[in-house]
N, C-alpha and C positions, 0 to 999 in steps of 0.2 A: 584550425579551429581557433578560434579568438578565446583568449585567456579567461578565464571566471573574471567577470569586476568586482573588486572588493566591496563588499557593505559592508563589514562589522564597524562599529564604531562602539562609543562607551556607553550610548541607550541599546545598542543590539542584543548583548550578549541577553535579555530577559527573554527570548523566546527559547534558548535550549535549558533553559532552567525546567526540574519536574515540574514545575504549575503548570507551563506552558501558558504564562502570563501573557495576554494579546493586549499588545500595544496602545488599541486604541480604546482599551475597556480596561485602563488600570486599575480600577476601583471594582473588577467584577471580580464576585467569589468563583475559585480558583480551583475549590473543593470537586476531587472525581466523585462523580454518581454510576453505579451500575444500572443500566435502565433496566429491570428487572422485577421481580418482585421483591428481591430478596437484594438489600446494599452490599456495595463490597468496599472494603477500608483499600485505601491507595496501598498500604504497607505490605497487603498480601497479595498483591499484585504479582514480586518476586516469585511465588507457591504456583505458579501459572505454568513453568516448565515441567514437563509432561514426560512419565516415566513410563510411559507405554512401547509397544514394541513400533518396526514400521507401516502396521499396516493401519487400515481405517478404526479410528477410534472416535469412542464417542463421551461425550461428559454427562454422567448418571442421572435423575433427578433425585430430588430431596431436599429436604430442610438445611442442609450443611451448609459453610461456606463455601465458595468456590476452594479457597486451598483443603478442604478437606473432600471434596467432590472429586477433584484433580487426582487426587492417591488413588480414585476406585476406577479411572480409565482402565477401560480394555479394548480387546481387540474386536471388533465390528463392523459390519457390513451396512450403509446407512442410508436409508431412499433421500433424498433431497427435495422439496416442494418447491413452488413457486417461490417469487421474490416477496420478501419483507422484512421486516425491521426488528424484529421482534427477536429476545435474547435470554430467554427464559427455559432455560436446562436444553434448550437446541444441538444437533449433533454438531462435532466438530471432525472435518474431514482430515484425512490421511496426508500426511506430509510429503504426498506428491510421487510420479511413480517412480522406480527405482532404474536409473539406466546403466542397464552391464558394459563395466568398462573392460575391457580386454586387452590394453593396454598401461602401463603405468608412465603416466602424466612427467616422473623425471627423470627417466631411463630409458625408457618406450621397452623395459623388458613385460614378457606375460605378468596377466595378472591373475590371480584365484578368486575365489570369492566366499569370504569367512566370517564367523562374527568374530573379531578379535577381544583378546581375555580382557576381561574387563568393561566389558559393551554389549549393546543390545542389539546393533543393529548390523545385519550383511552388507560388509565391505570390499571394495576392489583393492589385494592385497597386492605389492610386487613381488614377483617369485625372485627377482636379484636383487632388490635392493632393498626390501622390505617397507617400504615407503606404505602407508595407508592412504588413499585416496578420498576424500571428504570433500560432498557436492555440500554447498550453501544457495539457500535463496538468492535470487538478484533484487540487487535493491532500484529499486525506479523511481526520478524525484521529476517537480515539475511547480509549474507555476496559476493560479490561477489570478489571474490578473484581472482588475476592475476598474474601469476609465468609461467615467460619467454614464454611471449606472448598466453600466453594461462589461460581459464576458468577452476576452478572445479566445476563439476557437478555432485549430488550422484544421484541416480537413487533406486526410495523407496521401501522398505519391508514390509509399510504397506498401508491400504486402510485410506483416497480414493488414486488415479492415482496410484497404483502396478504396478510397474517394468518400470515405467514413471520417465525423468530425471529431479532434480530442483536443483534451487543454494540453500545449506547448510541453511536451515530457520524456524522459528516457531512460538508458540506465546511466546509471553513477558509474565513475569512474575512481581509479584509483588515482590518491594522491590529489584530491577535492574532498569537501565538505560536502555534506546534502544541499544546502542552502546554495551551493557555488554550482554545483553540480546544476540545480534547477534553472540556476542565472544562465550558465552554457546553453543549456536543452533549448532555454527560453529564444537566445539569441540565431540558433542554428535554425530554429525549426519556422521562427517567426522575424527572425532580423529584429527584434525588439528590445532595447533596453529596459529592465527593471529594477525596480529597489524591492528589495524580501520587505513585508510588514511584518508576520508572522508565519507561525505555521498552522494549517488548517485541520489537514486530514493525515493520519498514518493509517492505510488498510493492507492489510494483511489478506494476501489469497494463497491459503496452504498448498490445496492443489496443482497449480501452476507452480509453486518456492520461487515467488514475488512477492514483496513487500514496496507499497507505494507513499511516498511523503510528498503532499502537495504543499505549498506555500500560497499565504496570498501576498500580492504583488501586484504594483502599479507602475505602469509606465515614467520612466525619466522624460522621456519626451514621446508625444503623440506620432510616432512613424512604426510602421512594420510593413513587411511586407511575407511574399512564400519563402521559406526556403528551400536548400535543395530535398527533402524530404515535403514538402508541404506543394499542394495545389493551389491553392487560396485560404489567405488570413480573414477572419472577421468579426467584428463586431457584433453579440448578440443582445439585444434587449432579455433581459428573462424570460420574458413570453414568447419570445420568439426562438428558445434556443432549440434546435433540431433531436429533440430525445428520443425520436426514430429512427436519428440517422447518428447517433454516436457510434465510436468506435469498439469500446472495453466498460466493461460492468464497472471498474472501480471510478469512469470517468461518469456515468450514470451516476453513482454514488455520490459521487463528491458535488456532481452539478444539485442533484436534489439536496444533501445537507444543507449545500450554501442559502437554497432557495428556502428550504423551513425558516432558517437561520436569519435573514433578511424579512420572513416575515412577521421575528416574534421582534428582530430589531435590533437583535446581540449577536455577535459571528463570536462562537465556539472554535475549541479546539475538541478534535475528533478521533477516536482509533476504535476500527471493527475489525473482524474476522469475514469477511466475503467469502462464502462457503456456495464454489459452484457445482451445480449437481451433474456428478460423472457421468462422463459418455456426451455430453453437451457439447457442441462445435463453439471456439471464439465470437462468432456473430449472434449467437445466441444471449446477447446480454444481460436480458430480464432472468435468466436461470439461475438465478442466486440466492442465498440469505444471507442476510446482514445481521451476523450473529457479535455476542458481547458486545455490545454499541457502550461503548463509554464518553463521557462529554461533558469539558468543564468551562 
């Protein structure tokens, strides 16, 4: 694998900053909105960790803040409807199923399965070495790149979504940044060099425990080609990008953001909850809602 290329320089460091100040919109206010009925202050943003147990929970309605709505989670069973955007007291799903491990990860001795003191949630304990096992979301970064007015999009080589189109993306590795991470994915998947601009989208899909950070990003130079994961690179005019034929709901997402976003004239910075509705197969990409949509 060819190395991350370095971008940071001393105008870079403004996109991990909390504004998530976009580069090419210095002068745009920066301030988060809940699109909702109801505002939410950036500061209680932190009150968003959720003291519920593991199974499907949901966030109550009412007058309250979100940090005071957050304390009355519970545990719930929740239908999920069609796709839309909308983010107003919506349920939020389960942090995904739980997979019994039966071995311990740094001993390979048995494992039990307890809530241990001090937690909430059932864990894979080791019976020899006492080791607690703790799964994390995968975090998956990527690029969406724009060269003269238009998308790249590779379209995959391997399972899942075969022969289905995504923007250039993958999982993050250790010992990279996001930002480096997406330059990688960029280069493997599309043979293309980029420069990070900023960052676009962070979507969050509890269900799955993926978390996705797109970037946007332009070509250093006009070349790419497939890589060994991709069938064909290309080029799409907005109107012409294949929303029938995409891969994954979060890459639906982010295609339609960008396209609101371009048409009011200002590209945003974005973070949802994609909340897909249980029992829905991967291909099923419209099965979603686009819950808590924040955007500055």
């Amino acid at each position: 694998m060819l190395k991350a290329i370095q971008f940071l320089g001393s105008s870079s460091s403004g996109f991990v900053s909390i504004s998530y100040r976009l580069k090419r919109k210095p002068q745009a206010n920066c301030d988060i909105h809940f699109l909702s009925r109801k505002p939410i202050k950036a500061s209680n943003l932190s009150s968003l960790r959720s003291k519920a147990s593991s199974s499907a929970f949901r966030v109550r309605k009412g007058r309250d803040s979100i940090a005071s709505r957050m304390s009355h989670i519970h545990s719930d069973s929740n239908p999920y409807g069609a796709s839309s955007s909308s983010s107003t007291s919506t349920p939020v799903q389960p942090t995904g199923s739980i997979r019994k491990i039966n071995f311990c990860q740094s001993c390979g001795g048995r494992t039990k399965h307890e809530i241990p003191d001090g937690e909430e949630k059932m864990r894979a304990i080791c019976t020899s070495c006492g080791k607690i096992t703790y799964e994390n979301p995968k975090m998956v970064v990527g690029c969406l790149i724009e060269h003269e007015n238009k998308i790249l999009l590779c379209k995959r080589k391997i399972h899942p979504s075969f022969g289905l189109w995504t923007l250039p993306a993958g999982y993050m590795e250790n010992g990279e940044s996001a930002a480096e991470g997406a330059i990688r994915e960029t280069w493997e998947e599309a043979n293309a060099e980029v420069e990070i601009l900023s960052p676009f989208a962070h979507l969050d899909i509890p269900l799955i425990g993926q978390t996705y950070i797109i970037f946007l990003a332009k070509l250093k130079r006009p070349h790419f080609s497939p890589g060994p994961e991709s069938s064909e690179c290309q080029l799409f005019a907005l109107n012409d990008i294949p929303f029938d034929s995409l891969a994954f709901s979060s890459m639906l997402v982010t295609l339609q953001l960008y396209i609101e976003d371009t048409k009011v004239g200002r590209l945003m910075f974005h973070y949802g909850i994609i909340n897909k509705r249980p029992g829905t197969s991967p291909s099923e990409i419209n099965a979603y809602t686009l819950d808590h949509h924040l955007k500055s």
